[in-house]
Kinemage of the C-alpha trace (Angstrom):
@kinemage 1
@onewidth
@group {chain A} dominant
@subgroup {mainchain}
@vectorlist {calphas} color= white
{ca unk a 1} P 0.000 0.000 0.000
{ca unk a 2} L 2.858 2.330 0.725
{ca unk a 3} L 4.712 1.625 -2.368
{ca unk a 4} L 1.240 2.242 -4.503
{ca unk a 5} L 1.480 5.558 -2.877
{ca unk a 6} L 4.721 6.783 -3.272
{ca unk a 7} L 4.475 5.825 -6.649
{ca unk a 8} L 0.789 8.190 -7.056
{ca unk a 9} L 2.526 10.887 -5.196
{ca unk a 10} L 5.367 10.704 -8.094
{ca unk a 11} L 3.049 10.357 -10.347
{ca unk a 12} L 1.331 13.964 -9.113
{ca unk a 13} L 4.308 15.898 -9.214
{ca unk a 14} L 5.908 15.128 -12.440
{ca unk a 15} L 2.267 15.843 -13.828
{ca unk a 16} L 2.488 19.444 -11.355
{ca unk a 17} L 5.286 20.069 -13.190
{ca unk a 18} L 4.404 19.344 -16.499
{ca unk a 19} L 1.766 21.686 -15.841
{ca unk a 20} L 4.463 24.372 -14.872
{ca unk a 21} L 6.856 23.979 -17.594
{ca unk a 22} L 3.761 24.158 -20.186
{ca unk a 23} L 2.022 27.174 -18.471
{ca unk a 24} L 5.645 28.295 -18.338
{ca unk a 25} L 6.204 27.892 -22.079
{ca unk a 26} L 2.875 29.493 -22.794
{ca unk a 27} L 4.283 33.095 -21.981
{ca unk a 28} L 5.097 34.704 -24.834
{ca unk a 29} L 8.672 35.203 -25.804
{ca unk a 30} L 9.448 39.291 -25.121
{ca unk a 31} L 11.998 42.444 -24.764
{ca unk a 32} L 12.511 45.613 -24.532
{ca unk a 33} L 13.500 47.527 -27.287
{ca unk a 34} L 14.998 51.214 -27.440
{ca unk a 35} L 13.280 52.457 -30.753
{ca unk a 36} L 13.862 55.872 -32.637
{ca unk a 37} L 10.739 57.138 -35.200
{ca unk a 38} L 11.718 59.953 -37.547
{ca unk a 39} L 9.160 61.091 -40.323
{ca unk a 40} L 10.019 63.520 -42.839
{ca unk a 41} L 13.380 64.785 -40.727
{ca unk a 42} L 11.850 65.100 -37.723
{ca unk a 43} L 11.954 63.154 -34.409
{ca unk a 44} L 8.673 61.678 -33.596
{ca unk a 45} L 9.751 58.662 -30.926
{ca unk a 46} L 13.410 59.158 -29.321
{ca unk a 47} L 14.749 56.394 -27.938
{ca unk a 48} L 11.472 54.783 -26.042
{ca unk a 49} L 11.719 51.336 -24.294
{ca unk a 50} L 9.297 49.310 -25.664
{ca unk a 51} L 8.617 45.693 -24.972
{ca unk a 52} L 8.251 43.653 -27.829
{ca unk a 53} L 6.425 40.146 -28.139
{ca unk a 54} L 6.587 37.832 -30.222
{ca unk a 55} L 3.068 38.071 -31.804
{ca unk a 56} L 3.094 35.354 -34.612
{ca unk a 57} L 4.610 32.780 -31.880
{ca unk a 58} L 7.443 31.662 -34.400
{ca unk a 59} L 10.155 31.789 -31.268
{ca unk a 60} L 12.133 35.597 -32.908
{ca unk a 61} L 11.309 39.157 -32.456
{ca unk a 62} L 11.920 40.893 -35.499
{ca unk a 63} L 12.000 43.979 -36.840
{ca unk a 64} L 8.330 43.958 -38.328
{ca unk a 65} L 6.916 43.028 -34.218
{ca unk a 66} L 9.071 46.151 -32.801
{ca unk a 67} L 7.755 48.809 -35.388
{ca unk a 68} L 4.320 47.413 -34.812
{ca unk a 69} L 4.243 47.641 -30.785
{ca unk a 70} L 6.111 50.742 -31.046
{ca unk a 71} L 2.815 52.093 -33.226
{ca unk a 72} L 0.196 50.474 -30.598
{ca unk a 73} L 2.255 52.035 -28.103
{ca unk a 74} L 2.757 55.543 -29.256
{ca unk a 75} L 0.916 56.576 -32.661
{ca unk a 76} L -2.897 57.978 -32.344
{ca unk a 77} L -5.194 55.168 -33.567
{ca unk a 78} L -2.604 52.371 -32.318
{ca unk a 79} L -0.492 50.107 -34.902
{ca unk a 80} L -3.812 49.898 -37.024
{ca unk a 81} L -3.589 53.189 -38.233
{ca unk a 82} L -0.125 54.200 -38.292
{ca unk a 83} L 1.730 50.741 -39.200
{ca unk a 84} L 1.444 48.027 -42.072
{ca unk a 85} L 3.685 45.426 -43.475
{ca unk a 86} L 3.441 42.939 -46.429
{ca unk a 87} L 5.757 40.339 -48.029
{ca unk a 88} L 7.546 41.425 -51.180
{ca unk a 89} L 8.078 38.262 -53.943
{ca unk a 90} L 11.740 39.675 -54.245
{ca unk a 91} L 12.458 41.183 -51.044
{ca unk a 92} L 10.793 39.332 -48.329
{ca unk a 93} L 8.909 41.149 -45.530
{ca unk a 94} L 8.745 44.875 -46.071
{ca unk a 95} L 7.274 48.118 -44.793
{ca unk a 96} L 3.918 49.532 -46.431
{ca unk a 97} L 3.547 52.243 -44.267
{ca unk a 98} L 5.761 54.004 -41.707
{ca unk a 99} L 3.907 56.441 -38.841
{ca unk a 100} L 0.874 57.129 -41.318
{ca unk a 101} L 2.749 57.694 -44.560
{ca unk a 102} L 2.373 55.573 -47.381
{ca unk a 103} L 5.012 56.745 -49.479
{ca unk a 104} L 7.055 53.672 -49.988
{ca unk a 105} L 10.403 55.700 -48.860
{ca unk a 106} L 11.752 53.763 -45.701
{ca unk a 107} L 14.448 52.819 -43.874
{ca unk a 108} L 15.958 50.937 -40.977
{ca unk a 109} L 18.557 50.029 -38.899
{ca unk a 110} L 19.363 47.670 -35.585
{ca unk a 111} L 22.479 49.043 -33.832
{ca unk a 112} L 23.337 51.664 -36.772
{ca unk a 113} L 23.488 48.904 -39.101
{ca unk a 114} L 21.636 48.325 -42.147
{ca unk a 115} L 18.525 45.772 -41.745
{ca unk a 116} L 17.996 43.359 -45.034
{ca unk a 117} L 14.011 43.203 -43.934
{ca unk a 118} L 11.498 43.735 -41.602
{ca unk a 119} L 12.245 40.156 -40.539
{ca unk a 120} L 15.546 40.895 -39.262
{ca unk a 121} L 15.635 39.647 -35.424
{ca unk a 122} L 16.366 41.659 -32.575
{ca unk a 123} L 16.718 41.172 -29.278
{ca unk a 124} L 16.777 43.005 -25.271
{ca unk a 125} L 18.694 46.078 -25.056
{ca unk a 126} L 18.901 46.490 -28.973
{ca unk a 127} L 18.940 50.065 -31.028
{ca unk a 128} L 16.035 50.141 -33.804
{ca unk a 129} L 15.967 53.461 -35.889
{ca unk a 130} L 12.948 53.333 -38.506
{ca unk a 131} L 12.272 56.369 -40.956
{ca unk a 132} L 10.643 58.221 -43.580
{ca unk a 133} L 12.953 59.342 -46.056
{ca unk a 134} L 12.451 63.761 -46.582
{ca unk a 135} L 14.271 63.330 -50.094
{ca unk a 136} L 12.184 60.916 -52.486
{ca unk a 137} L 15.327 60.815 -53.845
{ca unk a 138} L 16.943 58.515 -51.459
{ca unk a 139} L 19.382 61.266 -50.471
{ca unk a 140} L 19.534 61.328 -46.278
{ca unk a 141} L 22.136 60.443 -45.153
{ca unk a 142} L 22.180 57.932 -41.630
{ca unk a 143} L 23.983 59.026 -39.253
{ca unk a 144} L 24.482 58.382 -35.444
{ca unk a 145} L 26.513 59.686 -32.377
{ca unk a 146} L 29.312 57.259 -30.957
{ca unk a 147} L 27.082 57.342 -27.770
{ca unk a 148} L 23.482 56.116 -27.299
{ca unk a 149} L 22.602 57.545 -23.734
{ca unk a 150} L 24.673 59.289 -21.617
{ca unk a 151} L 24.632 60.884 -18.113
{ca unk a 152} L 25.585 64.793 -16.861
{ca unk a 153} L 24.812 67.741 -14.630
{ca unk a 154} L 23.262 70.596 -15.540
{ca unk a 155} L 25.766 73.483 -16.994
{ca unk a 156} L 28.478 70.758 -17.631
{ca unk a 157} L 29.404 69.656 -21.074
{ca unk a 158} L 29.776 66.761 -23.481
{ca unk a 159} L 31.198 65.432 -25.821
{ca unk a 160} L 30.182 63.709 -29.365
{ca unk a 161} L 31.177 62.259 -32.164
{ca unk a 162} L 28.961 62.101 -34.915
{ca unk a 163} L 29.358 59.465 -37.790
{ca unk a 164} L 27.475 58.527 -41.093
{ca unk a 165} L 26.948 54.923 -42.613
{ca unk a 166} L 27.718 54.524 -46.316
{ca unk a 167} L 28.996 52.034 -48.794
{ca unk a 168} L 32.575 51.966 -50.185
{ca unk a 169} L 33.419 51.865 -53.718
{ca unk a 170} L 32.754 49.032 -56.521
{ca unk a 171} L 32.878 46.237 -56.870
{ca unk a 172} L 32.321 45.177 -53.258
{ca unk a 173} L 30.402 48.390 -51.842
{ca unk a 174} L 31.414 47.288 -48.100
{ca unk a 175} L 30.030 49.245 -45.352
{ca unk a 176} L 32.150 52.152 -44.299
{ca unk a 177} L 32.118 55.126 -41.373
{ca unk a 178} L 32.547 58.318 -42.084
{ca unk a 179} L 32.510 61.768 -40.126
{ca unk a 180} L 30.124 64.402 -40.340
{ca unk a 181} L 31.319 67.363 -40.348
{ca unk a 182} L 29.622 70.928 -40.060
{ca unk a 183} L 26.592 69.502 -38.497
{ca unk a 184} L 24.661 71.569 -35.907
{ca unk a 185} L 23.916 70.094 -32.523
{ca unk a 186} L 20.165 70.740 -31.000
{ca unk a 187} L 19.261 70.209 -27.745
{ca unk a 188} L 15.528 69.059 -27.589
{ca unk a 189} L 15.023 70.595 -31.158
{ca unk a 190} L 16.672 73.816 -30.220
{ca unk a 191} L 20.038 74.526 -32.288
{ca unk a 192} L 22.398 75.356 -30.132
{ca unk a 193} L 25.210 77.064 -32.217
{ca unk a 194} L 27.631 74.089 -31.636
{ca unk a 195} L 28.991 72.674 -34.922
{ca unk a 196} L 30.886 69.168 -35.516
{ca unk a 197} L 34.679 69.531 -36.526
{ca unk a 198} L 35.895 67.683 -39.328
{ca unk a 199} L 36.201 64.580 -37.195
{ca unk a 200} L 32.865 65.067 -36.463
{ca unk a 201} L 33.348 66.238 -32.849
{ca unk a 202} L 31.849 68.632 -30.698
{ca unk a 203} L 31.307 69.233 -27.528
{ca unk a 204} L 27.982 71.153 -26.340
{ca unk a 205} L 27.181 72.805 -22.602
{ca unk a 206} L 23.667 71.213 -20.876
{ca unk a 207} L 22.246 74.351 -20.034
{ca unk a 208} L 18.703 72.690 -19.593
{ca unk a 209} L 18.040 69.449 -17.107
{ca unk a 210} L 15.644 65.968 -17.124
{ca unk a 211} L 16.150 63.741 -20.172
{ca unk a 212} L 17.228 65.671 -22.960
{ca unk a 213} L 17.437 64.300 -26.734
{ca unk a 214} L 20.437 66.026 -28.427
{ca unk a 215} L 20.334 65.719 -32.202
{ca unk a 216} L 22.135 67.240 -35.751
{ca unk a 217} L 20.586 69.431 -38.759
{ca unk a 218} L 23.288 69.915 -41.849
{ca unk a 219} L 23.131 72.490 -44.271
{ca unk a 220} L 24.830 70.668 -46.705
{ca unk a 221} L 23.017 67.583 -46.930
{ca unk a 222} L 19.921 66.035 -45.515
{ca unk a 223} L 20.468 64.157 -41.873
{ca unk a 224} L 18.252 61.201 -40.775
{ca unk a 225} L 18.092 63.014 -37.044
{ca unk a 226} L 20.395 61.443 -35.201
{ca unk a 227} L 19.362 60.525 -31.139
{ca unk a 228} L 21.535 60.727 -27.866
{ca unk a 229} L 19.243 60.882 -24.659
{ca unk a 230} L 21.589 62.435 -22.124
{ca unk a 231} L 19.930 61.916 -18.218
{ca unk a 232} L 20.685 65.630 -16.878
{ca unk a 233} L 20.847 65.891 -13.716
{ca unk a 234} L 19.409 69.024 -11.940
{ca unk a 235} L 22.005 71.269 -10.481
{ca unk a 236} L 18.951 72.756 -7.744
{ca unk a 237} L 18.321 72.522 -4.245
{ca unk a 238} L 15.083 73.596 -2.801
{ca unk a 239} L 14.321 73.384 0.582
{ca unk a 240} L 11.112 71.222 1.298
{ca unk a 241} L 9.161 69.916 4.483
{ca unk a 242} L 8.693 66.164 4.470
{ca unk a 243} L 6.056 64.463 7.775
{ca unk a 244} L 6.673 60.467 7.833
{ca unk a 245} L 4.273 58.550 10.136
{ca unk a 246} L 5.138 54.971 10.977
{ca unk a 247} L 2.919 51.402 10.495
{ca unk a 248} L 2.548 52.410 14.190
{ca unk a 249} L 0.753 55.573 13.433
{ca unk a 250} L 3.574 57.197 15.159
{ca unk a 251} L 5.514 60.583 13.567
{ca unk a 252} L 9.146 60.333 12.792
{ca unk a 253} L 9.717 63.420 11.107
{ca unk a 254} L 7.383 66.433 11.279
{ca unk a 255} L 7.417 69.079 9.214
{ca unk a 256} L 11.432 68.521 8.872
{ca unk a 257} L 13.087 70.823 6.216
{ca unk a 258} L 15.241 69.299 4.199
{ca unk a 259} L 17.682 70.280 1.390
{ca unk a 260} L 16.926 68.677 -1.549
{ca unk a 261} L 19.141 67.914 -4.659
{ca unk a 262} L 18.101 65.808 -8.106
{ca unk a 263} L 19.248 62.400 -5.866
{ca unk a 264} L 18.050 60.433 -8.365
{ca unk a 265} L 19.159 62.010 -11.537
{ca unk a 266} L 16.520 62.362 -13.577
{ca unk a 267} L 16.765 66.041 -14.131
{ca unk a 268} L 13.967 67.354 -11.874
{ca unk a 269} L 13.420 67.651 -7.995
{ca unk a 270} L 11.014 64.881 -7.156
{ca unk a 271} L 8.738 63.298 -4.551
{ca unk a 272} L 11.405 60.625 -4.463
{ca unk a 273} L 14.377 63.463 -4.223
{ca unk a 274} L 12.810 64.714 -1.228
{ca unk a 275} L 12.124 61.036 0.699
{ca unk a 276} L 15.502 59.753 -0.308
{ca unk a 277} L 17.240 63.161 1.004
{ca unk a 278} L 14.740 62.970 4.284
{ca unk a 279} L 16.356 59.112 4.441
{ca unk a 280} L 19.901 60.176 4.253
{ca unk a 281} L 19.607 62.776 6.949
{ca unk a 282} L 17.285 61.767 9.491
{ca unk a 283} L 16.900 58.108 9.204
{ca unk a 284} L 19.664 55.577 11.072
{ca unk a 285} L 22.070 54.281 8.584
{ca unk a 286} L 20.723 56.873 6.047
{ca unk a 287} L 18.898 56.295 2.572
{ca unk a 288} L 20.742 52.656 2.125
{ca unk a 289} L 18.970 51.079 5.247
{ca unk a 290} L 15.769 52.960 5.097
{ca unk a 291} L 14.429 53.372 1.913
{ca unk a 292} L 13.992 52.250 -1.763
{ca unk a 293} L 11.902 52.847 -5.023
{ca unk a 294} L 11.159 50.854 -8.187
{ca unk a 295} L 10.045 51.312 -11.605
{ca unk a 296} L 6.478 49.519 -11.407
{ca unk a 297} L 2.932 49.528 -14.119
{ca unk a 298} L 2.288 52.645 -11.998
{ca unk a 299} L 5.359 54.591 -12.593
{ca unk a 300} L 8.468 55.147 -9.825
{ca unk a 301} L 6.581 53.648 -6.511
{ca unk a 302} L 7.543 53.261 -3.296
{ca unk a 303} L 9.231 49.868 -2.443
{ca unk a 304} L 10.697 50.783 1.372
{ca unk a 305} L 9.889 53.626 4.106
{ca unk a 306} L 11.361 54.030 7.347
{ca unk a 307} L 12.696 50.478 7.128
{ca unk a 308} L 9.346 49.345 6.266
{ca unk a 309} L 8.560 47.376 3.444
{ca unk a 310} L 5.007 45.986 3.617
{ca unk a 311} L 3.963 47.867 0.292
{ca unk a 312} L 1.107 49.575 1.755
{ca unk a 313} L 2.432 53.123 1.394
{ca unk a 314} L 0.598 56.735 0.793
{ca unk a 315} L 2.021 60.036 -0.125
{ca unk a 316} L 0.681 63.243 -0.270
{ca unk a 317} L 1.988 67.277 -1.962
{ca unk a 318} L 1.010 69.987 -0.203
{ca unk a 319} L -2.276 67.956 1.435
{ca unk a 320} L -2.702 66.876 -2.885
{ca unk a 321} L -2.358 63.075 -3.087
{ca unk a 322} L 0.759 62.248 -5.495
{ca unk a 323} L 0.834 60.247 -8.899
{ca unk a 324} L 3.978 58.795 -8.401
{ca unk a 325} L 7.255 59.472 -6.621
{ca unk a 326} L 8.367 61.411 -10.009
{ca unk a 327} L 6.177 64.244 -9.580
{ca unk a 328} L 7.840 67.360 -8.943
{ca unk a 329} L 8.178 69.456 -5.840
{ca unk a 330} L 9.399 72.911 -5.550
{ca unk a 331} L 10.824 75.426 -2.806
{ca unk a 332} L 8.504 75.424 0.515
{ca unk a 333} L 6.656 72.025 -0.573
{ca unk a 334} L 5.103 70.014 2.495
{ca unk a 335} L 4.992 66.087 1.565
{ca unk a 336} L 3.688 63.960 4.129
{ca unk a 337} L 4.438 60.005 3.601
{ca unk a 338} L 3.032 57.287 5.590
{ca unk a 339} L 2.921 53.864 6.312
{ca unk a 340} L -0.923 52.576 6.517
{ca unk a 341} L -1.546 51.100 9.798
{ca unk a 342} L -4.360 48.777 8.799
{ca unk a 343} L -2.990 47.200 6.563
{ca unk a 344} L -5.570 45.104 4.942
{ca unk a 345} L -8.180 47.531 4.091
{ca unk a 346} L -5.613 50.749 3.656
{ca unk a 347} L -8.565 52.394 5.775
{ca unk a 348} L -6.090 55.122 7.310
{ca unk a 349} L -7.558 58.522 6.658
{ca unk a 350} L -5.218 61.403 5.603
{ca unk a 351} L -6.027 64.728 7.135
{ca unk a 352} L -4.684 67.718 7.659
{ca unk a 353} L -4.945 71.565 9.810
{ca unk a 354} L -6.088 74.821 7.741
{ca unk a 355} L -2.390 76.005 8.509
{ca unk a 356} L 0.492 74.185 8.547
{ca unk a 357} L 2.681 76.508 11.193
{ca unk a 358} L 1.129 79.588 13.254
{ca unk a 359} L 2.566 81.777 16.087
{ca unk a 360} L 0.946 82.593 19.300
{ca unk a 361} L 1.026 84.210 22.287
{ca unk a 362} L 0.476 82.674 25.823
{ca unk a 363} L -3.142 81.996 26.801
{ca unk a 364} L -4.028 83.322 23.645
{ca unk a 365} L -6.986 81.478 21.825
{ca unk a 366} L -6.323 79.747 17.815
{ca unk a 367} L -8.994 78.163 16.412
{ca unk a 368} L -7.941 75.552 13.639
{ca unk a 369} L -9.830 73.214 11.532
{ca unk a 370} L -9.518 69.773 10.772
{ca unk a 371} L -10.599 68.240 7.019
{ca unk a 372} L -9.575 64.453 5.702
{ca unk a 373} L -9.079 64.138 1.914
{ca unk a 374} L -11.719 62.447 -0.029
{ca unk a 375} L -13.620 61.836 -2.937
{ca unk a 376} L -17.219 62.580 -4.493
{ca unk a 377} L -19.757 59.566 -6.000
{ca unk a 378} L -18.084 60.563 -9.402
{ca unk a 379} L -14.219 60.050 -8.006
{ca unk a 380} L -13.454 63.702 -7.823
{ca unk a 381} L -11.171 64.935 -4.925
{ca unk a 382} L -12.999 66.390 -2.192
{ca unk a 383} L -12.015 67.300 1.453
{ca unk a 384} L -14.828 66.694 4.502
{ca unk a 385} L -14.698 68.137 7.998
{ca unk a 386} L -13.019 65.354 10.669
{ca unk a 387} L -15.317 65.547 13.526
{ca unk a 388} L -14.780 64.255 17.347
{ca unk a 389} L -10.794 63.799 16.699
{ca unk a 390} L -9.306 65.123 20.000
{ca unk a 391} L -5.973 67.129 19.833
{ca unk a 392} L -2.532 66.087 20.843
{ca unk a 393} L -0.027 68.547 21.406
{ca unk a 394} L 3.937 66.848 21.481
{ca unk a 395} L 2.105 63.587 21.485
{ca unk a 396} L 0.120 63.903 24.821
{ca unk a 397} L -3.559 63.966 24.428
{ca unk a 398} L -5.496 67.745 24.854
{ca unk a 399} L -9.243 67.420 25.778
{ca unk a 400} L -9.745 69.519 23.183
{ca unk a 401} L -11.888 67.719 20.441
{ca unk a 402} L -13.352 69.060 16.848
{ca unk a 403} L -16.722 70.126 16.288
{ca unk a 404} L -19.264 68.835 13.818
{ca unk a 405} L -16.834 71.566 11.436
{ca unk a 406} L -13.718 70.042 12.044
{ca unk a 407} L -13.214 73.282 13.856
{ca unk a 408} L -11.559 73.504 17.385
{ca unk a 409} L -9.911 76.304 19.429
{ca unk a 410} L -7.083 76.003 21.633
{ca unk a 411} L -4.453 77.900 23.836
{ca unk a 412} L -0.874 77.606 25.113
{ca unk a 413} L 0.018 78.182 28.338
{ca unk a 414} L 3.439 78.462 28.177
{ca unk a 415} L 6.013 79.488 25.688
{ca unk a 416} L 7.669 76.669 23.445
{ca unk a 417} L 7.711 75.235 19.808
{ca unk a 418} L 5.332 72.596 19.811
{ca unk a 419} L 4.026 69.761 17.632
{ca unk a 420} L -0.251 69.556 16.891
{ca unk a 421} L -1.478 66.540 16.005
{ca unk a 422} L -4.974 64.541 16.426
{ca unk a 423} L -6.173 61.015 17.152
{ca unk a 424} L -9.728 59.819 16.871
{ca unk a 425} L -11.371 57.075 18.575
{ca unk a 426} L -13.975 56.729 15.166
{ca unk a 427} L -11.513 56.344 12.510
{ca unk a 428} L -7.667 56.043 11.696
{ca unk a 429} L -6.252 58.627 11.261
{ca unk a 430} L -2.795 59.852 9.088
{ca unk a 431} L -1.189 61.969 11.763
{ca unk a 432} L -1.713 65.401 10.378
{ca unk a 433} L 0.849 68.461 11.742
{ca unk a 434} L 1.412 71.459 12.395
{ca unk a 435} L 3.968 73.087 14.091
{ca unk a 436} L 3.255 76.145 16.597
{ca unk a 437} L 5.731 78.561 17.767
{ca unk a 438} L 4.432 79.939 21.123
{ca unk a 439} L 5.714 83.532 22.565
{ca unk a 440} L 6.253 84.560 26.192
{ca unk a 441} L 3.426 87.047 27.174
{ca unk a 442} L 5.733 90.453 27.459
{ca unk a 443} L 4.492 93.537 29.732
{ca unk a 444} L 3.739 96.185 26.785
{ca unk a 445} L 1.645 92.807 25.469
{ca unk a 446} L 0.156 92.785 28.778
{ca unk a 447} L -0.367 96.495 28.791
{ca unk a 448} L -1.456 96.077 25.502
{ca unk a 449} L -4.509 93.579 25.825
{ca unk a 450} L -5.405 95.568 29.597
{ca unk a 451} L -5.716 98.849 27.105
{ca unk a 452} L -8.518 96.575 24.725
{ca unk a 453} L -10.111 95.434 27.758
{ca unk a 454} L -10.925 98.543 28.860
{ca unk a 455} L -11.942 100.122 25.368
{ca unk a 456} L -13.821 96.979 24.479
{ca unk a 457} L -16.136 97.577 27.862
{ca unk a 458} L -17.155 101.220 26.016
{ca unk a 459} L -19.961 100.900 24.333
{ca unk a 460} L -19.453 101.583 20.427
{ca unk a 461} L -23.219 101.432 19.187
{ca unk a 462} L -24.628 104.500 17.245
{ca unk a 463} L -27.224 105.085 19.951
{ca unk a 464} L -24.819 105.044 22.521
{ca unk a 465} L -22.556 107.538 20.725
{ca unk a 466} L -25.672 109.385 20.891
{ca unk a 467} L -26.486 109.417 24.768
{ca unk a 468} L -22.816 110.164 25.495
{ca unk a 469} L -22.951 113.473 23.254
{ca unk a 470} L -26.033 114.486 24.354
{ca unk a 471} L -24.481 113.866 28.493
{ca unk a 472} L -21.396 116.170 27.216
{ca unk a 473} L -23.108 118.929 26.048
{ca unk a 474} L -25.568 118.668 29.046
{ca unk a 475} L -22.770 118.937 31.402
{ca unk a 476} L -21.459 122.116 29.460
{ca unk a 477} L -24.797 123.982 29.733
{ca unk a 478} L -25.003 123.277 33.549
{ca unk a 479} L -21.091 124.599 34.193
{ca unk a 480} L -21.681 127.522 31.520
{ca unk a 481} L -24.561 128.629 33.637
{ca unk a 482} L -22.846 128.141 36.965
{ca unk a 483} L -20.025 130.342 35.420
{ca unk a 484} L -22.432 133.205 34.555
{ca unk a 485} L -23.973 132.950 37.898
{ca unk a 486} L -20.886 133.259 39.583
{ca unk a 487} L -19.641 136.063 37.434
{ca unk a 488} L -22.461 137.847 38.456
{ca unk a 489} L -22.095 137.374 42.113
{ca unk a 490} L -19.146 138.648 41.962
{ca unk a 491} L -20.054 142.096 40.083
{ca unk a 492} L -22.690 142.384 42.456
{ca unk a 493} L -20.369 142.294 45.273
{ca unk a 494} L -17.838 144.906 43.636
{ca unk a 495} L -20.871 147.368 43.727
């Protein structure tokens, strides 16, 4: 009985993993592809990373499958309308039409060399430049830099060397190099002056940042437009707070300023800038220990904060809830990250104070208000008044609690900087902040608020304003007749 067993239970798995390896081999074969589009001299894809599949399930990615996913991907109307191949008796697979034209005047290359057909193969990482020729007559002339990418930081320089492809002479016509010389460099389609020497150098300054596409116009022939996307890093720092609450629901940073610099590279100050930069500086054993990002379906996400790395992450811009961690933040920006505390139903509500910082003086009143973010029955962004959520003030419960309005007021007794916060026994919330700056209650203050006391207790009514006239003028009359009286007393006695 045991042997008939074992020998079912071997049975099971060898048929489990037949099952794997076939659901395995079902995936379609695929890679990513950096393709470059140019119709009628001018750029219209530069360099994009597209993945590739093999469509017609024949085991190669060619040519033909690139151009077409590069169409779904990035023409209006998808592959349908921009793309179409056919098989030519005496040249095999072949374009029909290239980014909506149906001239007939194409070309194409995989790594700067000539492609026989649109059934070429091609494979992860490669270089495919497609294009519409701007002379009917064949005349452009392919050319490429001797770098595909390339990194810098804004205001430095680089430099390139620009080459053409051609044929040498009869009878054999082999493939040969050649400068360009003469040509002008552009920097995102702006020329920038900069011409190649006759070894087809030149060097050009990055006076803009992000991922810039340098090219090359000729007057003295026609260029297929070369491509170089050069990652420019920002040369910036802008100062930024960043609030970080904890799985915990505790804060670790509030309202922190940071300086932040392009960490990343990309060319622009970022949501991910300012949480890598918060990392580095406040967080023990800096960015490496406590953080990390990803490229994901949704853009540059969150993969670890504060240490933690459950996934269940939120970030917000200025009380706005972010895209991804590549949007862009600017001088004065509050972000507020957070790890969700429930963590099954991301439930946590994100709220946040009318102000962000205010200054006060001892015992007097503020009144803030309290709102969560939210959205409408249509999915529009909305904010709502967070009722019953009792103030904290450096972490210790208040008394104080928010009306029906969100509204609350409160007071400071003594002199301090201190940090606002609010729990609430009817929901979870995102630990909002703000940060008050209390000041010592000075005599002329004193002297000051004794002064409005006493003017408030006047009354300041128009019918008031009346009675005291009328008392004023009353009280004249009465001493302008005792005057008179006593003048004449006193004339009566001279007699």
């Amino acid at each position: 009985m045991k042997k008939l067993i074992s020998v079912l239970t071997a049975l099971l798995i060898a048929v489990c993993m037949f099952s794997f390896t076939a659901a395995a081999d079902e995936q379609p074969l695929s890679a990513d592809i950096n393709i470059t589009i140019a119709s009628a001299g001018k750029i219209v894809v530069a360099q994009e990373k597209i993945t590739v599949i093999d469509t017609n399930g024949d085991g190669n990615l060619t040519v033909d499958e690139a151009l077409f996913a590069a169409h779904e991907a990035k023409y209006e109307g998808g592959a349908a309308a921009g793309y179409e191949s056919y098989t030519d008796p005496n040249y095999g697979l072949s374009l029909k039409k290239l980014w909506g034209d149906t001239s007939g005047n194409f070309g194409y290359y995989v790594n700067n060399a000539s492609a026989w057909s649109l059934a070429d193969e091609v494979k992860e990482g490669d270089y495919l430049n497609a294009f519409v020729y701007a002379d009917p007559g064949y005349s452009d002339v392919y050319c490429y830099f001797d770098k595909n990418t390339a990194a810098a930081v804004q205001d430095g320089e680089i430099t390139l060397t620009l080459s053409s492809s051609g044929f040498g002479p009869a009878p054999d016509y082999l493939p040969v190099t050649l400068p360009v010389a003469n040509a002008e460099i552009t920097l995102n389609g702006v020329s920038t002056g900069v011409k190649t020497d006759a070894d087809g150098k030149a060097t050009v300054k990055l006076n803009v940042s992000g991922n810039v596409v340098i090219s090359a116009v000729s007057d003295e022939q026609i260029l297929v437009p070369p491509v170089c996307i050069v990652s420019v890093a920002s040369n910036k720092t802008e100062n930024v707070f960043v609030t970080i609450s904890d799985t915990d629901g505790k804060l670790v940073l509030a309202q922190e300023k940071i300086a932040v610099t392009d960490c990343d590279k990309d060319g622009y100050i970022t949501v991910n800038d300012a949480l890598y930069a918060a990392h580095e500086a406040k967080y023990e054993g800096g960015a490496e220990a406590g953080y990390g990002y990803y490229y994901s379906s949704y853009g540059l996400s969150l993969s670890k904060l504060w240490g933690d790395t459950s996934g269940s992450f939120g970030y917000y811009v200025n009380n706005t809830s972010a895209w991804s961690l590549a949007d862009e933040v600017k001088e004065g920006d509050y972000i507020n990250a957070f790890v969700y505390t429930d963590l099954s139903a991301w439930s946590d509500t994100f709220c946040f104070f009318d102000k962000n910082t205010l200054t006060a003086a001892e015992g007097q009143e503020v009144t803030l208000t309290l709102s969560a973010a939210s959205f409408d029955a249509q999915y529009n962004p909305i904010t709502v008044a967070v009722k019953n959520a009792e103030i904290t003030v450096n972490g210790e419960k208040s008394g104080y609690k928010t009306d029906e309005s969100g509204k609350v007021t409160v007071k400071f007794d003594k002199s301090g900087t201190y940090i606002i916060s609010a729990v609430s026994s009817e929901q979870v919330l995102v630990p909002p902040v703000l940060i008050a700056t209390v000041t010592q209650k000075t005599a002329e203050s004193e002297n000051s608020s004794a002064e409005t006391e006493a003017t408030d207790k006047i009354p300041h009514t128009g019918e008031n304003n009346s009675i005291i006239v009328y008392t004023v003028i009353l009280a004249a009359a009465i001493m302008g007749v005792t005057a008179c009286t006593a003048v004449i007393k006193r004339k009566t006695n001279e007699k």
